[in-house]
Structure formats: C-alpha cells, structure tokens
N, C-alpha and C positions, 0 to 999 in steps of 0.2 A: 504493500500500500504506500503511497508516495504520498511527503506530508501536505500539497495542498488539498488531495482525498480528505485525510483526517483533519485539516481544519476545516474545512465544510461539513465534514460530521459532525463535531467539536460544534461548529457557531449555529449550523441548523436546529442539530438535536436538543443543544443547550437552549437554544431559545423557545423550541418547542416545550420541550419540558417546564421551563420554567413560567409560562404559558397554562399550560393542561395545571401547574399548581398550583399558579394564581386563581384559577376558576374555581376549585376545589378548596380557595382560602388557608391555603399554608406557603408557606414562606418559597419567594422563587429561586430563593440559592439551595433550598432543599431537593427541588426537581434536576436541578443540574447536578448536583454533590450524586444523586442517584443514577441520573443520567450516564454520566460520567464512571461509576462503578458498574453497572450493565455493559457499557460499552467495552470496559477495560476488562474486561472476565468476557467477552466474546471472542475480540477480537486482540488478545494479547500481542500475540505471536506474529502479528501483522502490523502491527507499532511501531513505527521506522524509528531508528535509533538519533536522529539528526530532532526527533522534537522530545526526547530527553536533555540532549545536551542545547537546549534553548529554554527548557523548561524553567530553569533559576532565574534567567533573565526576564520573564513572562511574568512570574508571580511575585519579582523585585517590582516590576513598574505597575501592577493595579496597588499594589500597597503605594506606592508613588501617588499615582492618583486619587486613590482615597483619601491621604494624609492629604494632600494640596485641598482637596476639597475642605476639608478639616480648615486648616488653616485660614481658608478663604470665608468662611463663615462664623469666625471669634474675631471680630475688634474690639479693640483695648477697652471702649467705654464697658461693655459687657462683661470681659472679664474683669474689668475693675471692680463690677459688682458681685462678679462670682467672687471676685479675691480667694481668701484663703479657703472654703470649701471645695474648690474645685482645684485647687494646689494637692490638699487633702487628697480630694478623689481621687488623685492620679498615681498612687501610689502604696498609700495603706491599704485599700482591697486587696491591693494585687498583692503586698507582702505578705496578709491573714491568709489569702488561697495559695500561693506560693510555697511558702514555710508550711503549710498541712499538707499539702499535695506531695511537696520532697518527703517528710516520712511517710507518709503511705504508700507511695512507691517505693520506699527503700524496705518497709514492714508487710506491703502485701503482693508486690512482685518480683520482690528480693533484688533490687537495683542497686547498683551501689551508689555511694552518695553525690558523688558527681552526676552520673544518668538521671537518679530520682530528681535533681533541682532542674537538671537540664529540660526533663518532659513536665517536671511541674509548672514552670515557668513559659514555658511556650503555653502549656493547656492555659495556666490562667489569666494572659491576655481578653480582654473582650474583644468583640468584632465589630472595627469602624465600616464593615461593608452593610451592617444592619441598623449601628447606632446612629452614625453618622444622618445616612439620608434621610431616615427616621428623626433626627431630632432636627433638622434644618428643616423636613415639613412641618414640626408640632411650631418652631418660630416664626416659620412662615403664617401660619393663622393665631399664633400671636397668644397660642397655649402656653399657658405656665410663664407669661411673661413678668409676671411682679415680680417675683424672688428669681428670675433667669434660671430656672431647673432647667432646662433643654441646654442652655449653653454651657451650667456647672458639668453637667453631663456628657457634653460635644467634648469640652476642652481637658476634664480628667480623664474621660475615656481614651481619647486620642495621644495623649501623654501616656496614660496606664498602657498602649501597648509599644509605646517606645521604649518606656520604664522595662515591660518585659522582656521585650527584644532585647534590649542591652544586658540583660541579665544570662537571657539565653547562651547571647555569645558569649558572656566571659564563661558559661561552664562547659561551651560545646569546646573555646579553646583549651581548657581543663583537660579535657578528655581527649582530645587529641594534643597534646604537649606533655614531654614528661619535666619534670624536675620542676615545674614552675612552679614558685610561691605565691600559696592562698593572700597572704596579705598583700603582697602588691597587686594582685590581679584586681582585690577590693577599692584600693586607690586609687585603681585605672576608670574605677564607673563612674566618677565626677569628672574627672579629666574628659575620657570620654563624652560626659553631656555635655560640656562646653565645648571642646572643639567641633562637634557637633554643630550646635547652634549658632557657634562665630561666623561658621561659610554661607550659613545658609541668612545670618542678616546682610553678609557683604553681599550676596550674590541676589536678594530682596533688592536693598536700597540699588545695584547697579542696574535692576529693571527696572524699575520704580522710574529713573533719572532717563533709560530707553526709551518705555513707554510712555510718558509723558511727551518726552520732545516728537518724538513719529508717531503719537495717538491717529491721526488722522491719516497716515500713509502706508500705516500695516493694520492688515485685516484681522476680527479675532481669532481666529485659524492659523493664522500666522503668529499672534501673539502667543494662541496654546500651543505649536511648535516649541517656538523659542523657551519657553518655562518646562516644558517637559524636557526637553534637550538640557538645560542645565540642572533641572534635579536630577537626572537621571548622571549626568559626571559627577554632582553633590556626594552619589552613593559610593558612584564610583571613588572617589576620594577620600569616602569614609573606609572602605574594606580595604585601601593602603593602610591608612592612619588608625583604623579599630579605633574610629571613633560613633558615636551615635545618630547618624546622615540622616537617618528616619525624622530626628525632633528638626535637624536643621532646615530639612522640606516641608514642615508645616510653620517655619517659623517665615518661609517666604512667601505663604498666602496672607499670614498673618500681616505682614509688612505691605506689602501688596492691596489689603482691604485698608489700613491704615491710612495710608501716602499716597493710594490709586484707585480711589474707589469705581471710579469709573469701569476703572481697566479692569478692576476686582471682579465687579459683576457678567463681565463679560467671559472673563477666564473661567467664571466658577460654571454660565450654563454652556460651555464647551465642554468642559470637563464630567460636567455631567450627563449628556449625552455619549462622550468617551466611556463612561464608566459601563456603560451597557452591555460592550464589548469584550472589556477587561472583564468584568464578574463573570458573563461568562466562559471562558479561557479558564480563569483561577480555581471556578470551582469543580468544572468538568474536568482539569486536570487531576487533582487531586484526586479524585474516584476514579480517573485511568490509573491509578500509584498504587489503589486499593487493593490487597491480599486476602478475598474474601473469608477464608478458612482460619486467616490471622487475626481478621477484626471478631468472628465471631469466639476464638478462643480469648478474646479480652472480655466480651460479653457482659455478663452482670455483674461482675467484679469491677472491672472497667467503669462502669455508671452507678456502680456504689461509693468509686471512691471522687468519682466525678462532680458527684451531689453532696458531698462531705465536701469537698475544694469550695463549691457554692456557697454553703452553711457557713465559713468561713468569710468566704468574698463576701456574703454580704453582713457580718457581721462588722466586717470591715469597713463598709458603707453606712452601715449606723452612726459606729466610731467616728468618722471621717465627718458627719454631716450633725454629729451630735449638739456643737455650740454655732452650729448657723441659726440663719433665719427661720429657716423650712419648718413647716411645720409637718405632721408626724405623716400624712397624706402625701405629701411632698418626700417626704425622706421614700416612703412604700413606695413610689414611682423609681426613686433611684435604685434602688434595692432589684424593682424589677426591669428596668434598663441595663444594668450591669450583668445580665443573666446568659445572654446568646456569644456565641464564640464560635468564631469563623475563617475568618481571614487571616490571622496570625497562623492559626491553625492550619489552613490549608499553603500559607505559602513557605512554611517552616517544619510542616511535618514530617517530611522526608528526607530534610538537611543530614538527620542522624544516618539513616539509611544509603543517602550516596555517600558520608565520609566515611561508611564500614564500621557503623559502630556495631556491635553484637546483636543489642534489641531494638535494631533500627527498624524490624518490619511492625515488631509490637507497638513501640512509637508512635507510630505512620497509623496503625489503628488505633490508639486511643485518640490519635486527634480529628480521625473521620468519626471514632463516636464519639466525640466533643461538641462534635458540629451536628451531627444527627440527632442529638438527647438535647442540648440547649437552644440553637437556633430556631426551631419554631415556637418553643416554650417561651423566648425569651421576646422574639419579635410578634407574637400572638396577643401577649402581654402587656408589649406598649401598644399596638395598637387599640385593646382594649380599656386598659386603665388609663391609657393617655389623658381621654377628655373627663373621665370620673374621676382621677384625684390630682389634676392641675385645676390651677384657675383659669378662665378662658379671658384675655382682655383686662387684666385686672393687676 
C-alpha cells in the first residue's frame, strides 16, 4: 500500500467516523481513536514503513496547533483575572495524579521507578484537543464569564500539559541514559521552562513587528504559514537544547493576541479550520500503533488504576481552586473539565515503544485506554454541566 493510499484512508475514514459519532452524540476523537485501531488490526502488514518514520513529526505539529490555538485565546487582561488559580491549575493536578499514578505503576504493574513516573506522567496530562475548543466555545457565548472559569481552565490546562510533557522527558531521558544524576536532571525542569518561553516571546514580538508592518500585503494563509513554520523550528530548537518549546509556542499566541489582535483573530480561525485535519491524523494514528491483545491484557486493571490517577487529579483541583473566587459549582465544572485525556496521550504514547523501552507496547495501551475511558466521560461532561453550573453572562 503506498502512503498516499493510506492517507486517504487515514483522512476519509477519520472523518467518516468521526461523523457517524457525532450523530450518535459521543465524542468525534473517539470515532477516529476507533477508526484508527480497526484499520490498524486489518490492514497491518500493508502499513508502508515511510508513515512510521513521519509519524513523530505528525503528532509534534497538531500539539503545535492546538497549543497556538491555546495561546491565541488567553490575553493578559483574562489571565490577570485568572491570576493565581489558574497558575495553581496548571500544575498541582497534574503533581496529585502524577505522584499516585508512579506508584501504582510501580505496585500494580511492577515498573520500575523511572517507567512508572514516565507512563504516569504522560497518562496525566489533560487533553487540549477536547478542552481547548470546548472552552473557547463556552467564552465565546460568554458562559462562566464572571469568575473567567473557561479561561482558568484554557490557561492551566494548556500549561498542565506542558508541565507534563516536561516531566515526561526528563524520565524518558532517565531511562535511556545511564549514570545520570536525579538531582541535576530536577534543576534542569526550571531551566528548561525558561528557555522554553524566552524563544518563543522573541520569536512572538518579531511577528508581532512583521505582521503589523505587511498587515495588508500578506494574506491570513500566509500569515498561518509563517507562524506555523516558526513554531515548528521553536521545537525544533527545543529537542537540541531539552528545553520546554511546547510552553514557548503558546507563549506566541499569547503575545500575538496581546500586540496583534487583529492579526490574532485571524491566525486563530485559520488555525482552527487546520485543526480538523491534524485531529484527524493524531488520533487515527494512534489506533494504527494499537496492539489489540496488548490493550486488552491492560484491561481492568489498566482503568482501575486510571480512575484512582483521577480521584487524585481532581482532588488536586479542589486544592488548587480552594482560596479563589469560585464558588463550589464553579470548582465541580473544573473538576469535571480536567477529566478527558487525549492528545498528550496519543502523540506520546508510543515515544516508549520506538526508543525500545521493555513495556513500551503496555504503555502505548494504557494511553489508548486513557483516551477511550476518559474522553467521552470527560467531554460529555462539559458539555452537559457546562450551562448548569456556570453562570451565563454574569
């Protein structure tokens, strides 16, 4: 099968799927996540090897995009009002499910300690491919505008999976590195989030200063070129330096809505039209990766200890939201917004697995049933409690 074959099956089926599960009222990254492991348990052996070794590259740029979109939907007045609850958010969840999830893994699948933090930390990332568009529509009709829940929620979410990201890789470099010492590795996750965030304001303010001057002489097609072509070297530049390139790509929507609004709004419904594309790629890949016989030997153990990570995560979310404004309605939406896990999952699930790590197929299945147990629980959820326990206009 020659790989333009399978990206026409890839972008038809994906969209069909995701389609026939919209109708059906579950979540359309679930029809594809499906889609995608059907197709991959048919037609294995026919998977041309040339869209493996493109694969990384695929699932680096929809997180690209989804982080930009992120960014491009928090200006500073907003989070000035999130301030510190959404600093909070981005962070304490993810350490209460993080830190449970490594012993459990290390106590119910007998991992060692580096693997258990490695897979706990990827699993407990949230998904900005569900939160994201999800909460830029609850701001767009103006839900939950008093207290900015949607935006405390945009802006720690979208950090919470930088926060893991960066975590991940310092244990996946653990595990592939011998002799290296735990404490510097720990010093290296600050250093990491700034240089991180430095490139990505230099590389903000020098569009910002572009698109202003040739606002009227490049089109915004051309403008989403140009911003995609520089986060995408941003990452590149972070996996020389191992530094945190993820926070520095939303820190240039960020700057971008700030200095360009203009330009901002136009970036963001390009982007989101983009995005349509990439989710489907992201998540039908991922279920091409899937080891049926592997995901089900994770099985109920697997979404035992998945739902113990949660119980966690969202205790963590109490914690986190305990001395805001929110009231107790308000905190329960957060609670259940931080629920669905997707995209970290699917574009990092298999990292273990191509570097040869041992339990790299187990891996790869708990983060397909990451996504299959919480994503439509957790996007069902906002959609449902969205308008019953925000304020609408208020």
């Amino acid at each position: 099968m020659t790989l333009n074959l399978i990206f026409a099956l890839i972008l038809f089926g994906g969209w069909i799927s995701s389609r026939l599960f919209h109708q059906i009222k579950l979540p359309n990254i679930l029809g594809m996540l499906i889609f995608g492991i059907v197709l991959g348990n048919l037609i294995t052996p026919l998977i041309p090897q040339s869209l493996w070794e493109i694969e990384p590259f695929l699932k680096s740029l929809a997180l690209i995009i989804i982080l930009l979109r992120a960014g491009l939907g928090l200006s500073k007045a907003t989070l000035k009002k999130a301030g510190v609850t959404a600093l909070l958010m981005s962070f304490i969840p993810g350490i209460f499910e993080g830190t449970a999830l490594t012993l459990l893994f290390h106590y119910f699948f007998g991992f060692d300690w580096i693997i258990a933090g490695l897979t706990a930390f990827m699993i407990s990332a949230v998904s900005p491919a569900v939160i994201v568009p999800s909460m830029l529509d609850l701001m767009e009709q103006g839900i939950g505008k008093k207290n900015e829940v949607p935006s405390i929620i945009l802006a720690g979410a979208s950090v919470d999976d930088v926060f893991a990201i960066t975590i991940f890789s310092v244990f996946l470099g653990l595990s592939t590195s011998q002799g290296i010492e735990i404490g510097k590795t720990l010093i290296s996750i600050p250093i990491s989030i700034i240089l991180g965030i430095i490139p990505g304001i230099i590389l903000g303010w020098l569009l910002v200063k572009y698109f202003k001057k040739h606002h009227m002489k490049i089109r915004a097609t051309e403008k989403t070129l140009i911003l995609l072509t520089g986060a995408i070297l941003l990452v590149q530049l972070g996996e020389w330096y191992q530094s945190a390139a993820l926070l520095g790509v939303m820190t240039i929507g960020f700057i971008l809505l700030e200095w360009a609004e203009e330009v901002a709004h136009e970036l963001a419904l390009k982007l989101k039209k983009l995005w349509i594309f990439a989710e489907i790629i992201l998540f039908v890949l991922i279920g091409l990766s899937v080891d049926i016989p592997t995901a089900l030997n994770a099985g109920l153990k697997g979404i035992a200890v998945i739902t113990a990570g949660l119980l966690f995560r969202s205790l963590g979310v109490l914690i986190a939201t305990a001395g805001s404004k929110l009231n107790w309605r308000e905190r329960l939406f957060c609670v259940i917004a931080y629920i669905p896990k997707a995209t970290v999952q699917a574009a990092l699930g298999s990292v273990a697995l191509q570097k040869g790590i041992a339990e790299g197929e187990i891996i790869l299945a708990l983060a397909v049933l990451s996504i299959l147990f919480t994503a439509p629980i957790g996007l069902l959820g906002i959609k449902i409690f969205g308008k019953k326990l925000l304020n609408l206009n208020l």
